[in-house]
C-alpha positions as CSV (number, residue, x, y, z in Angstrom):
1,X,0.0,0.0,0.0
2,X,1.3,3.2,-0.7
3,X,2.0,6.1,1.6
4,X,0.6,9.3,1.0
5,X,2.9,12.2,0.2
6,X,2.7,14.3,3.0
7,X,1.9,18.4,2.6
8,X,3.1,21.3,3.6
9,X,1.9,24.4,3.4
10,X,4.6,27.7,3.8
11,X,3.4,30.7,4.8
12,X,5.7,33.6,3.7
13,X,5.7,36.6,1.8
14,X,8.9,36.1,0.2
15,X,7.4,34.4,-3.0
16,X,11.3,34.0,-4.5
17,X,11.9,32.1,-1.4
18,X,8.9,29.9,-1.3
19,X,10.3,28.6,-5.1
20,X,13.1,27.4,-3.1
21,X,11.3,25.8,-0.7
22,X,9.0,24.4,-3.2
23,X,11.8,22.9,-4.6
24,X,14.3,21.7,-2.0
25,X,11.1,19.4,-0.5
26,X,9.5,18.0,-3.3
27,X,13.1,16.9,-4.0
28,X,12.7,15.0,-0.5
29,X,9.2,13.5,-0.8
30,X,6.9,16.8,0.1
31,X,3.9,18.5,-1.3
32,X,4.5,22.3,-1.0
33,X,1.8,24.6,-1.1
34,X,2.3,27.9,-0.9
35,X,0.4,31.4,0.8
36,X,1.7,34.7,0.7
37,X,0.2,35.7,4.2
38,X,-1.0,35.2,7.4
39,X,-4.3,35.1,6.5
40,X,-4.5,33.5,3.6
41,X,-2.6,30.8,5.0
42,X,-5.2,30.5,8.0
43,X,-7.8,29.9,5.4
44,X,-6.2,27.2,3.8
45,X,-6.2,25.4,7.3
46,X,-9.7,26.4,7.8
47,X,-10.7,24.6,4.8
48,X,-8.1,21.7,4.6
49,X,-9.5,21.4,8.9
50,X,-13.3,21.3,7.9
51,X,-13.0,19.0,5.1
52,X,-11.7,16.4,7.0
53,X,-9.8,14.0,4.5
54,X,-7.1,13.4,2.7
55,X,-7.8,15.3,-0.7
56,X,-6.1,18.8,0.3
57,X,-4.9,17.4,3.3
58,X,-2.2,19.7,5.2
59,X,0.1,17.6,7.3
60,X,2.6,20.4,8.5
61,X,2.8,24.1,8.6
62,X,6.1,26.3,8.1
63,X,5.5,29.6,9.3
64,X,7.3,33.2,8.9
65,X,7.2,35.2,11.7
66,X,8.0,39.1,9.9
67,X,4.9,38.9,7.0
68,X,2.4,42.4,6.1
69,X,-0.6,42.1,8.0
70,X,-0.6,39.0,10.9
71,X,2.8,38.7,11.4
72,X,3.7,35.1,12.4
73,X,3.0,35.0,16.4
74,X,-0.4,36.3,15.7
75,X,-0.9,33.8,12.6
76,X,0.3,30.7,15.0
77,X,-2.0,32.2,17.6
78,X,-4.9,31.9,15.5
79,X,-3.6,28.4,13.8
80,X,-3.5,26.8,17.3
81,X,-7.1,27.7,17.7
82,X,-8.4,25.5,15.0
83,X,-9.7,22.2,16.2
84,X,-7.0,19.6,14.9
85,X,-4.6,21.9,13.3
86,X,-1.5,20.7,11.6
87,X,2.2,21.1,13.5
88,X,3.9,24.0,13.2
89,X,7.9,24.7,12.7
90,X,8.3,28.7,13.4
91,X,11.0,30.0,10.8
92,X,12.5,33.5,11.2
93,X,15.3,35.6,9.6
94,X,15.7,37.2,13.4
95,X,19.0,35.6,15.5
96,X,16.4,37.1,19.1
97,X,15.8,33.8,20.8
98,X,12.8,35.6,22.6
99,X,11.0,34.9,19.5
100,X,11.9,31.3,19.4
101,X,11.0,30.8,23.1
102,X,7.5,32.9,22.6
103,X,6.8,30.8,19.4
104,X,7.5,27.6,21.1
105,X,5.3,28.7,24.2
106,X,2.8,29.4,22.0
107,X,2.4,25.2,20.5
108,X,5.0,25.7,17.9
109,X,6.6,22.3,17.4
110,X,10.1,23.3,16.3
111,X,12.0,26.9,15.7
112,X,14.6,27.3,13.0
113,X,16.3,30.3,11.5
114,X,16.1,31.3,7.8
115,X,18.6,32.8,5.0
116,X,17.5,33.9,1.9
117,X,19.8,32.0,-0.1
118,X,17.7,28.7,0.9
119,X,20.6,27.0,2.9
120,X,17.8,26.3,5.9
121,X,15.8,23.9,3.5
122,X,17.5,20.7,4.4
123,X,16.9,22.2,8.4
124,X,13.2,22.8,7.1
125,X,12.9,19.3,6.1
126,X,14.3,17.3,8.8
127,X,11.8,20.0,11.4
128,X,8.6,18.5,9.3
129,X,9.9,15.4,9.7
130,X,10.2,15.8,13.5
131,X,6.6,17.9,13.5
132,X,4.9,14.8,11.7
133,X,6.5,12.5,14.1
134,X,5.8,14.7,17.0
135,X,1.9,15.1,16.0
136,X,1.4,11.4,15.1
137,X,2.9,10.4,18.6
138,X,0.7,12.7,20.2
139,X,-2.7,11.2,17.7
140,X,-1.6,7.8,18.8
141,X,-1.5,9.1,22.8
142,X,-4.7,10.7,22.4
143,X,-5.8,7.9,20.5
144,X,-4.7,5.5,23.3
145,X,-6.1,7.6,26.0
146,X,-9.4,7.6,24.6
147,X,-9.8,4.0,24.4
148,X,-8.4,4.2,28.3
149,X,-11.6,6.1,28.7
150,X,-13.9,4.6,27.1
151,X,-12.7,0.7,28.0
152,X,-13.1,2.2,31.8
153,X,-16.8,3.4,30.9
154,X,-17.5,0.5,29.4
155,X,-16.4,-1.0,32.6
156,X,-17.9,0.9,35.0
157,X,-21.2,0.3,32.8
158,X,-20.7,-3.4,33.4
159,X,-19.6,-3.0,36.8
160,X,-23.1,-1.1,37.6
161,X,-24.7,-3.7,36.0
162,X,-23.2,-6.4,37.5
163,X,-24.3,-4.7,40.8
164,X,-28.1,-4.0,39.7
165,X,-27.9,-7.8,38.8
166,X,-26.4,-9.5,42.3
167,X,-28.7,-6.7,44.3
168,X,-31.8,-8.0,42.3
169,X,-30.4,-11.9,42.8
170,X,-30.3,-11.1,46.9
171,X,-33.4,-9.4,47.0
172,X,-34.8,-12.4,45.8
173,X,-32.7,-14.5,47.3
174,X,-33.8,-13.0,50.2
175,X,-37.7,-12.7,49.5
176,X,-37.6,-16.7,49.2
177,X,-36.0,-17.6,52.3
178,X,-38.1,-14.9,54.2
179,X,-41.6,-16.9,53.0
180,X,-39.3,-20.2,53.7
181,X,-39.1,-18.6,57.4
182,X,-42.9,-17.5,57.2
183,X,-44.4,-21.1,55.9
184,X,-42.2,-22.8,58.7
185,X,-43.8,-20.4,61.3
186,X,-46.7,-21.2,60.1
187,X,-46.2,-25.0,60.2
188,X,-45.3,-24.6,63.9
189,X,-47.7,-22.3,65.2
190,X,-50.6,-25.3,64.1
191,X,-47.9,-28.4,65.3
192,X,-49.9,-30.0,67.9
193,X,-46.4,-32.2,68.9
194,X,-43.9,-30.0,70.8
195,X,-40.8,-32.1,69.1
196,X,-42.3,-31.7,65.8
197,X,-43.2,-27.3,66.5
198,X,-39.3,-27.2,68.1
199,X,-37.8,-28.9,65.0
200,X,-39.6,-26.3,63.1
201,X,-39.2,-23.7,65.0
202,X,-35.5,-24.2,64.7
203,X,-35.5,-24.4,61.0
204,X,-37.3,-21.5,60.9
205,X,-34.2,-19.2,62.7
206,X,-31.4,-20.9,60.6
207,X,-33.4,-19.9,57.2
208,X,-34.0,-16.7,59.0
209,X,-30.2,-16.0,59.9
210,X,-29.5,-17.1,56.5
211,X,-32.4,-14.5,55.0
212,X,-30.5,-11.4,56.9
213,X,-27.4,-11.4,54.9
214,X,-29.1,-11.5,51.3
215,X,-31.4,-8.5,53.2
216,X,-28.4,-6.5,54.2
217,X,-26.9,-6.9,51.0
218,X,-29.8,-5.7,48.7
219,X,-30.3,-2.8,50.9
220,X,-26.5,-1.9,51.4
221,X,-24.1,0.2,48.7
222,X,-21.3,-2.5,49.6
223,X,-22.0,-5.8,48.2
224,X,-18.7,-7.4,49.1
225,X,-19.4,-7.7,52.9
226,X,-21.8,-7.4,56.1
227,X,-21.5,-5.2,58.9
228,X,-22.1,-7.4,62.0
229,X,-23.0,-5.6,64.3
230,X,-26.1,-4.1,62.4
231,X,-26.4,-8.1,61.2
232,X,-26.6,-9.3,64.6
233,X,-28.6,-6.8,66.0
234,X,-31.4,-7.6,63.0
235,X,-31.0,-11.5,63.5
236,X,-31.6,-11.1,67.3
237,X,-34.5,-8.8,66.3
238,X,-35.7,-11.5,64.8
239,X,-35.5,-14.0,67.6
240,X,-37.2,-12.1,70.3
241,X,-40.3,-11.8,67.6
242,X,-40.4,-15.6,67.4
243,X,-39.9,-16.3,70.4
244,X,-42.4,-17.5,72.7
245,X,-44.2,-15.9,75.6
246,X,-41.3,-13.4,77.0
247,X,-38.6,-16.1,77.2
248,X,-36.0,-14.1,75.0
249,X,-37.0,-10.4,76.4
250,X,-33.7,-9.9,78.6
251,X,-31.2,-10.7,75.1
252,X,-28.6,-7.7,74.7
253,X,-26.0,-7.3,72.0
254,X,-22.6,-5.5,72.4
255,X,-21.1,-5.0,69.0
256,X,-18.2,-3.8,67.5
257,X,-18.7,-2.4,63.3
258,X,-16.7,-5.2,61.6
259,X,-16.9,-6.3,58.3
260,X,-16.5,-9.7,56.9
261,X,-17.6,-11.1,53.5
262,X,-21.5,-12.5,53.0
263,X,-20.7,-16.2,53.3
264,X,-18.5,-15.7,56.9
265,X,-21.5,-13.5,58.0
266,X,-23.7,-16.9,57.4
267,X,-21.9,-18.9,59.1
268,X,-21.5,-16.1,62.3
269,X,-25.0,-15.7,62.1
270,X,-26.0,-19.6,61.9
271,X,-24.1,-20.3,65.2
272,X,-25.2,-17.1,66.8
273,X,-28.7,-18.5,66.2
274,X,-27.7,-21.8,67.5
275,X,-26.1,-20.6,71.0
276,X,-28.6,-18.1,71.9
277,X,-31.7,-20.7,71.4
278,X,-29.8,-22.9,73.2
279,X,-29.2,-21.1,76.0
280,X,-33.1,-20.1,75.9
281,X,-34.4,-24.0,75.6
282,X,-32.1,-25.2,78.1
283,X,-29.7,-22.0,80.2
284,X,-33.2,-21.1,82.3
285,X,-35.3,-24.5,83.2
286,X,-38.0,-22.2,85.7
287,X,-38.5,-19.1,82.7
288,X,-36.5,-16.2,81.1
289,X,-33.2,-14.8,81.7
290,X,-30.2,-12.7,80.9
291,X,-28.8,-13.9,77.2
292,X,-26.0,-11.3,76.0
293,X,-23.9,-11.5,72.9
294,X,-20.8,-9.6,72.1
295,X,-18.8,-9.0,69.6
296,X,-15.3,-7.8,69.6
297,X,-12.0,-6.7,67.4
298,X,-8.3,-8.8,69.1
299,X,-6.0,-7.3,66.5
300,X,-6.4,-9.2,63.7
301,X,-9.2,-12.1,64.9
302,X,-12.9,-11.4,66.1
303,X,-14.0,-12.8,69.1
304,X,-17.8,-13.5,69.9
305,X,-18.8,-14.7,72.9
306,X,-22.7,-15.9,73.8
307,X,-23.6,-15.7,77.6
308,X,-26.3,-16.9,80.1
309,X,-25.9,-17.0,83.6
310,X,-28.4,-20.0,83.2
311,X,-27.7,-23.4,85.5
312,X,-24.6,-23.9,83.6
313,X,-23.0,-27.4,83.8
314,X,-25.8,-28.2,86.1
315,X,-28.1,-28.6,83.3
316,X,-30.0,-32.1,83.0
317,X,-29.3,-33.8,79.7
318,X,-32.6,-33.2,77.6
319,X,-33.7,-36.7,76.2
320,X,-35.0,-35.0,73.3
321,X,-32.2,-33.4,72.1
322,X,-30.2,-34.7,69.0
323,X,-27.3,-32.9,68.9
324,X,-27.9,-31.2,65.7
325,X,-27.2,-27.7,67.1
326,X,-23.5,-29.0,67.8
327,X,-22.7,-30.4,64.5
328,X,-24.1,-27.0,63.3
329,X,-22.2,-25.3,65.3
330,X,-18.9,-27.2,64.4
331,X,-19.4,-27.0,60.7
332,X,-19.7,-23.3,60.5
333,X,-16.9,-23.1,62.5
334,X,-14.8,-24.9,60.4
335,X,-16.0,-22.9,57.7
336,X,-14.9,-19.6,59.8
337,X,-11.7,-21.4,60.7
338,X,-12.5,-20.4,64.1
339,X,-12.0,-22.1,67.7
340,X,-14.6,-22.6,69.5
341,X,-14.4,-23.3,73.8
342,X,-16.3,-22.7,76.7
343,X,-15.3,-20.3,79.6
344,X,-15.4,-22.8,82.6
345,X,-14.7,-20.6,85.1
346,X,-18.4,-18.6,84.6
347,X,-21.1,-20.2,86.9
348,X,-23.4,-20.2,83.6
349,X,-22.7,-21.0,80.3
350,X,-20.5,-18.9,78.2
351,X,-19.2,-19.7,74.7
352,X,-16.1,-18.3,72.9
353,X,-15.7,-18.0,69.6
354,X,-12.6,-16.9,68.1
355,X,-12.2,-16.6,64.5
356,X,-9.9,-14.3,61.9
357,X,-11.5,-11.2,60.0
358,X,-10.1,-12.9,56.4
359,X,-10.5,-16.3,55.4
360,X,-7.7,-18.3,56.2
361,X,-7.8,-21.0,54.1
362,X,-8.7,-24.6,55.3
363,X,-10.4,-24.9,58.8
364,X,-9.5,-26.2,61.9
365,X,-11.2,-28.7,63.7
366,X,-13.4,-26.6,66.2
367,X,-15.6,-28.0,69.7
368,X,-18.7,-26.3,70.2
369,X,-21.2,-26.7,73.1
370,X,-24.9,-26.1,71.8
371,X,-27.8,-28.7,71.1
């Protein structure tokens, strides 16, 4: 394919030198055109500018500086003004180097002195040269940045999407597991067998503590994690409304504002749900009590701890209990890659739970007390 001759248009008065010129770059590959003034040569951009093509094209300007009429600073002025003008090498017969600098403040991308015997030619060239490399450098950056821009809209468009999509998927998410909760409420508020409403009744909590993380994440701006303490304060919310009677009216919640990712805050929330209704069923055999949970930062790790000053270790084994609680309470602390113990030396029943803010990998093999 073959390369277009580039053109350059020289703006001088001296018509004698312009032959040179005229000359000494067509030898060297160029397309001269010439105009006799400032203004004239302004409306050749103009036009070459608007039409926007290749036919009268005009790749690179040499400009006079001492012409009738605009001299050159006031030509250049004006030439830099045009949306996607051509480069500009400033050529003057003056030796003051004020003019170069003023020329070359003004966008001018080269300076070069002049005689009138057409010695500078060869100089002339090798500026254009420069210019066109200069101005093609600086389409390609502009070129470059505009994709930059427009790959990071397109991204931030998929991005918001993205979001609009995951907050619609845990609003949902969350709609379905609230009427899970709601139809096994239902079930155990007309179960004539106690085993049969407390099965159901416990269901109904771990789908609920499940249902607060999709809700805090389709009504939060951060879809990447779960503050816990507003979590926990919701999820125990939750518990004293299905509780029974006033059995669960003395709960509190001390909480530290930590964030940890949506699955973690599952699993927190699953064994919170599992302590506290174990210490209601079983911390308090003759009615209600204190129940407090806390949560708190230890540099790096989180520590919750569940309370009851309840009988403790005293506590007769319940026949009817399965043990499903503890495996429950194991598993999601292996998925927290937490440690889980008991605080022997409180008269009730307290349970610690230690566990890291970031995953950590593989789990470790974690005791838990609850039924």
């Amino acid at each position: 394919m073959n390369q277009r001759t580039p053109t350059l248009l020289y703006i001088d008065d001296d018509d004698a030198l312009a032959r040179l010129v005229d000359r000494g770059l067509t030898r060297r590959g160029y397309r001269v055109v010439h105009a006799a003034s400032g203004e004239e040569g302004l409306e050749r951009i103009r036009r070459a500018c608007a039409q926007n093509g290749s036919e009268g094209a005009i790749d690179v300007v040499a400009l006079d500086q001492y012409m009738p009429g605009l001299d050159g600073l006031e030509t250049l002025e004006q030439i830099m003004a045009i949306p996607d003008a051509p480069p500009i090498v400033f050529v003057t017969a003056s030796q003051d180097s004020s003019i170069a600098v003023t020329a070359l403040k003004a966008g001018a991308a080269d300076y070069l002195v002049k005689d009138v015997q057409g010695d500078f030619i060869p100089l002339l060239h090798v500026a254009a040269e420069g210019a066109l490399r200069q101005a093609e450098l600086q389409r390609a950056r502009e070129e470059a940045e505009a994709e930059i821009h427009a790959s990071r809209d397109r991204y931030a468009a998929l991005a918001a999407e993205r979001e609009m999509l995951l907050r619609e998927v845990n609003h949902r998410v969350g709609n379905s597991l609230q009427i899970i909760a709601s139809l096994l409420h239902l079930q155990a508020s007309s179960a004539a067998q106690d085993e049969v409403k407390a099965a159901l009744t416990n269901a109904m909590g771990r789908v609920a503590a499940v249902a607060q993380v999709h809700r805090r994440l389709y009504t939060s701006q951060d879809l990447k994690s779960v503050v816990l303490n507003q979590y926990l304060d919701s999820l125990l919310e939750d518990l004293r409304r299905s509780a029974e009677g006033n059995r669960m009216s003395r709960l509190t919640l001390k909480a530290e504002p930590i964030e940890i990712d949506p699955d973690r805050a599952v699993a927190v929330g699953i064994i919170v749900n599992e302590l506290v209704m174990n210490a209601v069923k079983y911390a308090y055999p003759d009615g209600a009590g204190p129940i407090h949970v806390e949560l708190t930062s230890q540099g790096d790790d989180v520590l919750l701890t569940i309370t009851d000053d309840g009988v403790g270790d005293n506590a007769k084994a319940d026949p009817r209990s399965t043990g499903m609680g503890q495996r429950i309470v194991a598993a999601m602390a292996t998925k927290l890659d937490a440690t889980v113990g008991r605080d022997r030396a409180h008269s009730g029943t307290r349970v610690v739970l230690k566990f890291g803010r970031e995953p950590a990998g593989l789990g470790k093999t974690s005791t838990a007390a609850a039924s």
